[in-house]
N, C-alpha and C positions, 0 to 999 in steps of 0.2 A: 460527365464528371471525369476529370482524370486520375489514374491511375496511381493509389497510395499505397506506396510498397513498406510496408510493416518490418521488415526484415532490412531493409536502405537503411530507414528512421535509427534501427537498436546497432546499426555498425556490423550485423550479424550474416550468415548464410542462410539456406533454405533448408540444412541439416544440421541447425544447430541443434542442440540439447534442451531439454527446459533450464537445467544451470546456466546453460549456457546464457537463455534469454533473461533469467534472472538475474546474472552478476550484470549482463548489459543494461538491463532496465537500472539496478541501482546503481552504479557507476554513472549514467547518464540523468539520471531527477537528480543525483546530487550538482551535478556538473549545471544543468540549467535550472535549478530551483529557484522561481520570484523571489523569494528571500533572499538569495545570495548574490543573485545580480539585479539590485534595486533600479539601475541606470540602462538595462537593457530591455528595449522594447520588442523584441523577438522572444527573446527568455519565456514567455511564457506562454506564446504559442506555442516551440520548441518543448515546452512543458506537455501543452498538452497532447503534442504528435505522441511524443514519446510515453505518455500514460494510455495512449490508446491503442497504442501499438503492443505495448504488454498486454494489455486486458485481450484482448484477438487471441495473439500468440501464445500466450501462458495458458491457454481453455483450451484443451486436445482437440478437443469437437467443436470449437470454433476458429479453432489454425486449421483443420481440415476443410472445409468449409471456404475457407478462403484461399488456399491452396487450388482449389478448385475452380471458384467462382469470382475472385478476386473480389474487386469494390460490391461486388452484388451479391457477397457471401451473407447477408442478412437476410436474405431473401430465398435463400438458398433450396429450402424445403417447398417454396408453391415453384421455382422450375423444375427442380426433381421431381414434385407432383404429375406435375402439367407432361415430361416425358412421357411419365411413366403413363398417363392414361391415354396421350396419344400413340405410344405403342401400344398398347391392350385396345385402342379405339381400330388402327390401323389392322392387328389381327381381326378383332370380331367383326369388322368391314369385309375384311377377306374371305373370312368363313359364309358371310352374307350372300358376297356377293357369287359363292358356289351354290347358295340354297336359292338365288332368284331373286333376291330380298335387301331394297339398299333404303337410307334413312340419309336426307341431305341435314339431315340436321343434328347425324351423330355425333359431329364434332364440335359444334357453338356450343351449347348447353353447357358445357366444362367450362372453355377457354371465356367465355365471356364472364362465368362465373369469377375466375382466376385474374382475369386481365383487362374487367368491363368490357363493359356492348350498349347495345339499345335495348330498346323496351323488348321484352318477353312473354307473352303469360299474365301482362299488366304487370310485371318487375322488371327491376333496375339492377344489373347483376354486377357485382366490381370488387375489385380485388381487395383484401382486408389487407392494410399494410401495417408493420408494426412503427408507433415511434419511434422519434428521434431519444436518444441518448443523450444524456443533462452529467456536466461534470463540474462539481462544486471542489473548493478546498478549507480544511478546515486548520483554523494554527491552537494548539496545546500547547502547555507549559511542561515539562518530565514529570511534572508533579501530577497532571490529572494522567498524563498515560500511564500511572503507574496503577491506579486505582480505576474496576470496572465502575461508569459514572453514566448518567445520562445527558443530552443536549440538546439543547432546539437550533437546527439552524432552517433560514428561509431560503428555499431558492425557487426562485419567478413567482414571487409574492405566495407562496405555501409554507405554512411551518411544519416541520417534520423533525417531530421528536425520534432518537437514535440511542440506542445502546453502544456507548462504547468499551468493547474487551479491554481489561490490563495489559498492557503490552504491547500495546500496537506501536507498531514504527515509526519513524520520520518518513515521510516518503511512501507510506502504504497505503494501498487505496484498498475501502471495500464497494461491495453494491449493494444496492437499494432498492432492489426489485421493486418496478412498478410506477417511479417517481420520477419517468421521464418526460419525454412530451407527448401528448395525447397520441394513440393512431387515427390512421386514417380508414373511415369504412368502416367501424366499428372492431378495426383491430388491435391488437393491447398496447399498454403505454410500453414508452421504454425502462431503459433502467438509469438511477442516479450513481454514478460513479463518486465519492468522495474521498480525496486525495489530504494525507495527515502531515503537515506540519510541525513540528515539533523542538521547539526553543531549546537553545541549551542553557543548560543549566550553570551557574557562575561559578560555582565550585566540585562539582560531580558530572563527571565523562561518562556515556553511556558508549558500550560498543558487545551490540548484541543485548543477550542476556545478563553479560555483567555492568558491573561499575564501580570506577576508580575514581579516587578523590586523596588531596593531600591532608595529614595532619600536623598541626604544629606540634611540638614540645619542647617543652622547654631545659633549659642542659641540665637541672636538679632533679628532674623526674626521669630522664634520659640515661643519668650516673646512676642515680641509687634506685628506681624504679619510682614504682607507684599503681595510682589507679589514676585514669582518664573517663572523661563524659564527653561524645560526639554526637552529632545529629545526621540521622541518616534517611532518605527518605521515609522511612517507616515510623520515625523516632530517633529519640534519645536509646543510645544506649550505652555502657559501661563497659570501658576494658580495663585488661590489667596488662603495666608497661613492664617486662622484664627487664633488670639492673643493665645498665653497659650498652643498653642499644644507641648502635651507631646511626647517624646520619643516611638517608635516603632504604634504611630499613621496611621489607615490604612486609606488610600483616593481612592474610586472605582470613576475612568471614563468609564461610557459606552459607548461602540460602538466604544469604543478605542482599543480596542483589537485585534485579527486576524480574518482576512477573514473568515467567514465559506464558507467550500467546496464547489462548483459549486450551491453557492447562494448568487449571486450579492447583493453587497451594506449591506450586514449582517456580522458583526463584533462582535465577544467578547468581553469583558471590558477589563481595565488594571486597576489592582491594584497596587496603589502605598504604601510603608510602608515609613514612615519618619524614617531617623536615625540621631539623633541631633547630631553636631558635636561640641564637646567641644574645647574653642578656647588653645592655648599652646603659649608657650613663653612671659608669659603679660609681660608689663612695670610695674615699681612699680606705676603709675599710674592707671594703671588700672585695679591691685590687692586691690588698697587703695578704688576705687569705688564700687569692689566688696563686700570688707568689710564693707562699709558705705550701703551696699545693703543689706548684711544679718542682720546690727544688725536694720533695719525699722521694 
């Protein structure tokens, strides 16, 4: 197999930071997201180097690991094994063979274990490998990421119902421990990586925790005030417009904003901008008031 450099894929060095790896993981799924480049048939390979290469990297103890061991960092713990008992085989061989005392078959018993053999003892001894890794993607609307929900999705014909957190990302993958592809030898499945999609929304901007959206009003609630009713993802809710507010006026409600990630009851603001809307079609009535308004 040849040699896939995790650290190439993110644009990154070999001492990056984990910020580091994370502002390059999201600058790059936004950059190759299937969604955004409908017409590119790489895009989503490109997708998934780059989702696999964070999942590696972003895991301390599994950047180590491949730091090490490179493409066969999965595997990592039966050759560390398999060293370590041929060193401790190699001593207690040495000590043997001070005492008079040697066994040809100190050393098959393990490795065949570790790395299959032939018959033994009437067994079949071979290595427990872990599965393959399974990476699904899933697309939301802002409106269900806002709200923790559950889902069914299939992937290689299994349904597997999932808890999704409020707040999950565009672009964020979790795991699925367990829901990869079989091992081999009686060794454990892998894991299902699923990678979140997330629509925007047609009139409210998410960026992070918070969100911004425009509101109309209109120049008579704008002049002498009033009260307003908007709809926000959580609801309807009621403001009051102070007299005289000018055009492109920004208004922050806290705690209006979105869920932050797997911490209950914690929300972003929403920023609202006012955008006045100038009235059209007057009556000559209500052009003649306007003019008796400007010349006060």
């Amino acid at each position: 197999m040849d040699f896939v450099d995790y650290y190439k894929i993110l644009g990154i060095t070999k001492t990056a930071t984990p910020k580091d790896i994370k502002t390059a993981y999201r600058k790059l799924a936004r950059k190759y997201h299937p969604d955004l480049n409908p017409n590119d048939k790489d895009a989503k390979k490109n997708f998934q180097q780059i989702n696999e290469a964070n999942e590696v990297l972003s895991d301390p103890e599994k950047r180590k690991k491949y730091d090490e061991h490179g493409n066969d960092w999965k595997h990592a713990e039966e050759y560390e094994k398999a060293n370590q008992y041929q060193q401790q085989s190699q001593n207690s061989r040495g000590a043997r063979y001070a005492g008079g005392r040697q066994s040809e078959s100190d050393f098959s018993d393990f490795f065949e274990s570790m790395f299959g053999g032939g018959e033994r003892g009437g067994r079949s001894r071979q290595v427990k490998y872990r599965g393959e890794d399974y990476n699904a993607e899933l697309h939301l609307e802002l409106i269900d990421a806002y709200k923790t929900h559950k889902q069914t999705l299939t992937v290689n014909g299994e349904n597997i119902r999932i808890t999704i957190p409020a707040g999950i990302e565009n672009g964020q993958i979790i795991k699925i421990q367990g829901h990869g592809g079989p091992g081999t030898n009686g060794g454990p499945n892998g894991d299902l990586y699923i990678a979140f999609s997330i629509a925007n929304h047609p009139s409210i901007k998410r960026f992070g925790n918070n969100l911004y959206t425009n509101v109309e009003l209109d120049i008579y609630t704008a002049v002498l005030g009033g009260e307003i009713t908007i709809d926000t993802l959580s609801g309807k809710v009621k403001l009051k417009v102070k007299p005289e507010t000018q055009n492109g006026s920004k208004v922050n409600l806290k705690g209006k904003g979105f869920p932050v990630y797997k911490n209950e009851g914690q929300f972003g603001d929403l920023q609202l901008t006012y955008n006045i809307k100038i009235p059209t079609n007057l009556s000559e009535k209500q052009k003649a008031l306007f003019t008796e308004l400007s010349k006060l």
